[in-house]
C-alpha positions in Angstrom: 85.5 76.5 105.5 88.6 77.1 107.8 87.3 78.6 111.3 89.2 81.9 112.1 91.2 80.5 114.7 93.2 77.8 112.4 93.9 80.3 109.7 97.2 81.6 110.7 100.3 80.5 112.4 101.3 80.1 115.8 103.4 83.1 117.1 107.2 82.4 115.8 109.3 80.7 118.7 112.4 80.7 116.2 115.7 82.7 117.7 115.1 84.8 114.0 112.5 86.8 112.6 110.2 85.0 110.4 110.8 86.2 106.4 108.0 86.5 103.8 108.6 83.2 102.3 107.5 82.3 106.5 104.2 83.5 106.1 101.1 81.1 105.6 98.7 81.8 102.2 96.6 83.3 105.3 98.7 85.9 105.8 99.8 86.9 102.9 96.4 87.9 102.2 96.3 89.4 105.3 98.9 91.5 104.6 97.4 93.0 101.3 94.0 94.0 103.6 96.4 95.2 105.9 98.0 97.6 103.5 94.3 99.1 102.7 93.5 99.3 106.4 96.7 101.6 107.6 95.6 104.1 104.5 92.3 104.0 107.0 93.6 104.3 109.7 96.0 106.7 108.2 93.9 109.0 107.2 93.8 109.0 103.6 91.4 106.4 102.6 87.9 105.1 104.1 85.1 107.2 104.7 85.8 111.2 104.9 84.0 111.5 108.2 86.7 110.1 109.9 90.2 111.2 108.0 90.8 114.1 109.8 90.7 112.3 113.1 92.5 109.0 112.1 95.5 111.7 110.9 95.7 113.6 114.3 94.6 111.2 116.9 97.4 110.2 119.1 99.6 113.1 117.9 98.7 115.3 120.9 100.9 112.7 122.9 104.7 111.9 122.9 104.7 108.8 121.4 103.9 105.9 124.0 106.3 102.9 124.9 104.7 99.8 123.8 103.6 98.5 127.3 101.8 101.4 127.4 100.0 100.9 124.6 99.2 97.5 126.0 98.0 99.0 129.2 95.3 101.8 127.7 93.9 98.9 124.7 93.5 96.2 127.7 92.7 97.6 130.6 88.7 98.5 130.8 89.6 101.7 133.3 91.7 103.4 130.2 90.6 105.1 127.3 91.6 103.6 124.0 89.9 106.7 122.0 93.0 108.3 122.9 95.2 106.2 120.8 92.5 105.5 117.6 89.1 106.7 116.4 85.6 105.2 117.3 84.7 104.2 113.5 82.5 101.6 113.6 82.3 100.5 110.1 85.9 99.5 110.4 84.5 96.2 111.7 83.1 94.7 109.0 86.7 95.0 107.1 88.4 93.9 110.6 86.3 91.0 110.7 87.5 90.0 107.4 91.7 90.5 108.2 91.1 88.7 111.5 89.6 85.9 109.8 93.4 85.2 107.8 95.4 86.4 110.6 93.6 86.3 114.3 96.9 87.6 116.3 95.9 91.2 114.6 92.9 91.6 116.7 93.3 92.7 120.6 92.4 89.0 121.8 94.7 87.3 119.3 91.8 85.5 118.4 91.1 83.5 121.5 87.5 85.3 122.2 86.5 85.9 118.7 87.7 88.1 116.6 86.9 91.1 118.1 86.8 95.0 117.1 89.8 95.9 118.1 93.0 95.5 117.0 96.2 94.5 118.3 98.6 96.8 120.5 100.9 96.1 118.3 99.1 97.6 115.4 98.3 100.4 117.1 101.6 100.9 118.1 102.6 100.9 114.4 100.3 103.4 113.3 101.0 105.7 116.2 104.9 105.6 115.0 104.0 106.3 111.6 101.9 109.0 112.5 104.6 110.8 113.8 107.3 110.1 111.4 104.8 111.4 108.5 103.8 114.3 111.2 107.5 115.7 111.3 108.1 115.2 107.7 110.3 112.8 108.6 110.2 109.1 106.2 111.7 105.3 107.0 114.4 103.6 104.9 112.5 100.6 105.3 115.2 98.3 102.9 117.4 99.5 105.8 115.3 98.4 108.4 114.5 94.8 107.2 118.3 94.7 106.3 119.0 95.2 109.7 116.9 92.1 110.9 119.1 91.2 113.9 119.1 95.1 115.5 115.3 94.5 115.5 115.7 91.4 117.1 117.6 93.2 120.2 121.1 90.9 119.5 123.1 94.0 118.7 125.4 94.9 122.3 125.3 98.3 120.3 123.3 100.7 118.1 125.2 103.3 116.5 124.0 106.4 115.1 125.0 105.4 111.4 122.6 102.4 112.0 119.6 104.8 113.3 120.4 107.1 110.5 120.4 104.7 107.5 117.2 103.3 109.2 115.7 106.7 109.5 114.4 106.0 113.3 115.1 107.5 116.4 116.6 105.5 119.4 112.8 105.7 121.3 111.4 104.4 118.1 113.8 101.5 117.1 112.7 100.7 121.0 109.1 100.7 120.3 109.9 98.6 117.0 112.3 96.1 119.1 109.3 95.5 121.4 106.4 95.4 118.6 108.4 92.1 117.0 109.5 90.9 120.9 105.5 90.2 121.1 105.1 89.3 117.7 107.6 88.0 115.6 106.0 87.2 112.4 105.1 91.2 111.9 108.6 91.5 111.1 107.5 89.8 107.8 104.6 92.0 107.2 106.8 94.6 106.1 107.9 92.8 102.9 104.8 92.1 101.8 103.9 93.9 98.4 100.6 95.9 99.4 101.6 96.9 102.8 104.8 98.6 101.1 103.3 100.2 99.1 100.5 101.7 101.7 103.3 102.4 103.8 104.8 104.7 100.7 101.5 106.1 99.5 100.8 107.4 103.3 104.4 109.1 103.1 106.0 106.5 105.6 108.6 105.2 104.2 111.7 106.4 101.2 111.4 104.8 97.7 114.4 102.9 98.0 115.8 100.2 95.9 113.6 97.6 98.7 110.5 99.2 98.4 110.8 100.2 94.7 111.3 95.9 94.0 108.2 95.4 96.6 105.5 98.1 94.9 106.3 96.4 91.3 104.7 93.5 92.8 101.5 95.0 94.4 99.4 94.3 91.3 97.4 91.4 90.1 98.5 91.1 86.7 99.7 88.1 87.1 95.8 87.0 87.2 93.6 86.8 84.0 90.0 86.5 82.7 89.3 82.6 81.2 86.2 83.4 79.3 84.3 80.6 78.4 84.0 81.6 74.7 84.8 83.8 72.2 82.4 86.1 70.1 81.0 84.4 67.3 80.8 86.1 63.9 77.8 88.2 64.0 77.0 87.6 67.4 77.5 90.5 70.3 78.5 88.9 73.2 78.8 90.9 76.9 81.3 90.1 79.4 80.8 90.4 82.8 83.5 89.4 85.2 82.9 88.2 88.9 86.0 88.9 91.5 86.3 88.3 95.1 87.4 90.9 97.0 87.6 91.5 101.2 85.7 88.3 102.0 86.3 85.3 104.4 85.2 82.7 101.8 88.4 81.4 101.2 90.5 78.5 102.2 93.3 75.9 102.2 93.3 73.3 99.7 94.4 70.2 100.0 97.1 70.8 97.3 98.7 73.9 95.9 97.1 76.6 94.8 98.2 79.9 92.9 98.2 81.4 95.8 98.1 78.9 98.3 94.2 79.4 98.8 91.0 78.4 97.1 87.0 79.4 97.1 84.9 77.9 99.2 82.1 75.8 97.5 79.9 78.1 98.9 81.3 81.0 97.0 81.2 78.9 94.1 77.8 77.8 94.0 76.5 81.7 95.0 78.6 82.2 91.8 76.7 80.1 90.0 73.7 80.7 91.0 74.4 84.8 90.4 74.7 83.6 86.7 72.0 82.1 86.1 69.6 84.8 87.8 71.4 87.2 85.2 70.9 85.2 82.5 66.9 84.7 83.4 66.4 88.4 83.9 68.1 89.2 80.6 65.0 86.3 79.1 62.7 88.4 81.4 63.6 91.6 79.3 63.4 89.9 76.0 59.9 88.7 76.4 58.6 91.7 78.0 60.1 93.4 74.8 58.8 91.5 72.4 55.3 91.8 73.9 55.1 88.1 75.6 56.1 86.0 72.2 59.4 85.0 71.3 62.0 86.5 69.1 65.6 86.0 68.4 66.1 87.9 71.6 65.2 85.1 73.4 68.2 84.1 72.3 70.3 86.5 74.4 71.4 84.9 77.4 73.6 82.5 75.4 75.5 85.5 74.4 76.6 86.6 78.6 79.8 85.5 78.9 81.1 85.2 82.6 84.1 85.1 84.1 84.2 84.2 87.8 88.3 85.0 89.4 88.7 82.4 92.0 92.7 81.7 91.7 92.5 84.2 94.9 90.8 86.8 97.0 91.5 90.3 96.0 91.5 93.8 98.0 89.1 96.0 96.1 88.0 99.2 96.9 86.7 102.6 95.1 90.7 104.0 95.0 92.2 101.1 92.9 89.0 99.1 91.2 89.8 100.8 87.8 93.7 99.6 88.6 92.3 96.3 88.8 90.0 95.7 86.4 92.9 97.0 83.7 94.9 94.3 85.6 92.6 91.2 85.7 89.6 91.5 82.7 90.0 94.6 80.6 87.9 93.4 78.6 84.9 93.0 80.7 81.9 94.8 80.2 80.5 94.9 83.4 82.7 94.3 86.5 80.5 92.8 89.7 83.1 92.7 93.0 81.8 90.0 95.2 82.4 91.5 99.1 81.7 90.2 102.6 79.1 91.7 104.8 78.6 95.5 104.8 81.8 96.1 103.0 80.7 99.2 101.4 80.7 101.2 104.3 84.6 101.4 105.8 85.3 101.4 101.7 82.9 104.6 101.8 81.2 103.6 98.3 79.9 106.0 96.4 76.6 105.6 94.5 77.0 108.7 92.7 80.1 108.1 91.3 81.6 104.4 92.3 79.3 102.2 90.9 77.1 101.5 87.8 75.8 104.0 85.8 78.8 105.9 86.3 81.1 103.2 86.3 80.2 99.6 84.6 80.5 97.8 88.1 78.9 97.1 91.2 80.1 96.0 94.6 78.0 92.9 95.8 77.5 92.1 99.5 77.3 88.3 99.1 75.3 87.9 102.6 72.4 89.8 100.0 73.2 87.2 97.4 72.9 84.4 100.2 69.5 85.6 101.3 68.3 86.4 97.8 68.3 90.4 98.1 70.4 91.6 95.3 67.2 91.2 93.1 67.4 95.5 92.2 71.2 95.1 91.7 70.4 92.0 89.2 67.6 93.8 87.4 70.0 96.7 86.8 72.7 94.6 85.7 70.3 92.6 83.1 69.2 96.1 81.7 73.1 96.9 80.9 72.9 93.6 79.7 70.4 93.8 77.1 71.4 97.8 76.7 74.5 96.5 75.2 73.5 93.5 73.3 70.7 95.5 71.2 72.7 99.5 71.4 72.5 100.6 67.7 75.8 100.5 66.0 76.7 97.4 67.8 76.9 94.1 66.4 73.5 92.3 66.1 69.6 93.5 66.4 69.2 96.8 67.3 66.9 97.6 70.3 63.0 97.9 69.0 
């Protein structure tokens, strides 16, 4: 797998900023974790704990030049809990977005990855804040129209350009800045998801621009291959496996859908997931039919999986239903695959996020690694068997 520092591109050195089409497959992925981050950081997403304080802090202030913002994230005599909240489960979904783009962290990925993130990101955020703060929303097809007043080659700025932009003059300075010290931000903001945060948190206008970009923040254009169809009197249960927020993805030699592929790692945890659902499902069967064997034995032939891989996904508690609709509606049982500790910045809820409520679970796939999902698989083999035996369905009914 690709180390985090050889996942992204080198900062732009191009007279012009860099367009979507610029970005790496690394960063376009980037930009759809991106997009669930600032609702985080925003304020309107993550764990409750925190929303309140990600949706005042740095308000208190007039909003900073951007080598000031350098100056309080960098130097070890300032404090940076001025500018952003201490929320230390943000890490584990940080750790992930530095991984496809390292220049997001504050070290720009040349001592790790880090916990904190960029200046220039929490530069962004503090802008934002205030524009939503005042009531006050971006023209953002405006903005990325107007690619060479960000760049600073304009001798003038009129007022008709700050007011089709919807900025001020001390913001379109911090933005000029922002893209000075990196470029290839400047093609962030036409990426689907990050639109469409931007418009959710009340950012930016629903103009023609970011009307176009928020039809494209969906992942219909990815579908379930199940291996077979249900045979005539048979029920068969479909359980879908998707990749969401996790590092274990990578350049191919070739092209792929989206430029990037699973690791073989993720593929063989995959596969081995399977097959321990398919033996506690025979578990079930021949604790149920009292240690012989019976035609239930016969029920792990009729799991059907489906395991996404044409790209990772950003999946979270807000949109999973969204999703699932998008990818497999025909699933029975949904199982996200996430990196370590995911759960917690996502704030999952076990009393209304995940199975029984809802026929899915989020799956940390350091537990699968290490072989301690085993009470996630249990439950998942009782669905299982709940649905292949349910009376009224299709087949034997449970004894």
């Amino acid at each position: 797998m690709l180390c985090s520092t050889a996942t992204a591109e080198s900062p732009s050195v191009s007279s012009g900023l860099p367009g979507f089409e610029d970005l790496s497959p690394e960063r376009r992925y980037a930009g759809e974790i991106l997009g669930y981050l600032l609702k985080i950081v925003m304020g309107v997403s993550g764990n409750p704990a925190y929303r309140k304080d990600w949706r005042t802090r740095g308000l208190g202030v007039p909003l900073p030049r951007f080598f000031e913002v350098q100056e309080i994230m960098r130097d070890a005599s300032r404090n940076e809990l001025t500018l952003m909240v201490l929320d230390p489960d943000l890490r584990f979904l940080t750790r992930v977005l530095y991984h496809y783009d390292p220049r997001l962290s504050l070290y720009k990925g040349s001592v790790g990855s880090g916990v904190y993130p960029a200046p220039e990101f929490v530069a962004l955020r503090l802008l934002l804040l205030h524009k939503v703060e005042r009531g006050e929303k971006i023209r953002l097809g405006e903005v990325v129209r107007r690619r060479t007043v960000l760049e600073g080659r304009e001798d003038e700025v009129t007022e008709r350009d700050l007011e089709a932009m919807g900025l001020r003059v001390r913001e379109l300075d911090l933005i000029q800045a922002i893209l000075e010290s990196e470029p290839h931000l400047f093609a962030y903001l036409h990426s689907p998801f990050l639109v469409r945060a931007l418009w959710e948190v009340g950012a930016v206008e629903g103009d023609a621009f970011v009307n176009r970009r928020m039809k494209e923040a969906r992942y219909d254009d990815l579908a379930c291959r199940w291996p077979s169809a249900e045979k005539e009197g048979t029920r068969e249960v479909r359980i879908a496996l998707l990749p969401s927020l996790t590092t274990e993805f990578e350049t191919p030699g070739g092209e792929g859908l989206s430029g990037l592929v699973p690791s073989d790692e993720l593929e063989k945890m995959c596969r081995a997931l399977q097959e321990e659902i398919r033996a506690s499902v025979a578990e079930l069967d021949v604790s149920h039919s009292g240690g012989g064997t019976s035609k239930e034995g016969e029920t792990d032939a009729r799991v059907s999986f489906c395991f996404v891989g044409d790209r990772p996904l950003v999946i979270h508690p807000e949109n999973a239903e969204e999703v699932i609709r998008d990818i497999c509606p025909n699933a029975d049982f949904t199982i996200i695959l996430t990196d370590k500790n995911l759960y917690l910045p996502m704030h999952v809820d076990e009393g209304r996020d995940v199975y029984p409520y809802v026929p899915r679970f989020y799956l940390d796939m350091l537990e699968l690694r290490y072989g301690q999902a085993g009470d996630r698989i249990q439950e998942i083999a009782r669905f299982v068997r709940s649905r292949l035996f349910m009376p009224g369905r299709t087949g034997e009914e449970h004894p």
